[in-house]
C-alpha positions, 0 to 999 in steps of 0.5 A, a space after each residue: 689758353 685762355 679760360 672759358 667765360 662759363 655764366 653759371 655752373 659747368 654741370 647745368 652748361 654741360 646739360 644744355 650742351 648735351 641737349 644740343 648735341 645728343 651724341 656728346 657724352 659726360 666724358 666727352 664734356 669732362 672739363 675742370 678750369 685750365 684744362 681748356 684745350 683738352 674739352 674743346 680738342 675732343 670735342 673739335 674731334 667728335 664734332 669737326 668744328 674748329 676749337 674758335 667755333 666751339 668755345 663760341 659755342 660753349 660760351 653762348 650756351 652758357 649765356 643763354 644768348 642761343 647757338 645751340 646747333 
């Protein structure tokens, strides 16, 4: 799987993430670099979007460039 394009550090993304979703806890965003498909399938669990969707999702967050709901 290929890896996320994070622009800037895991722990301020993981902040924003959980500013947009607040039922997503620190262990259901626990990531470190190749274990790509383990964060996206939890969280394809936890909030029923495909892993496609989230990765976008994660990726823009990251970028600033919105998609926070």
């Amino acid at each position: 799987m290929e890896p996320l394009k994070l622009h800037g550090p895991w722990e301020e993304v993981k902040e924003k993430l959980k500013e947009a979703h607040t039922e997503l806890t620190d262990q259901d965003l626990e990531y470190s670099p190749g274990n790509e498909d383990e964060l996206l399938g939890r969280l394809q669990t936890k909030l029923g979007k495909s892993k496609d969707a989230i990765r976008s999702w994660i990726e823009s967050v990251s970028s600033n460039t919105g998609l926070a709901g």
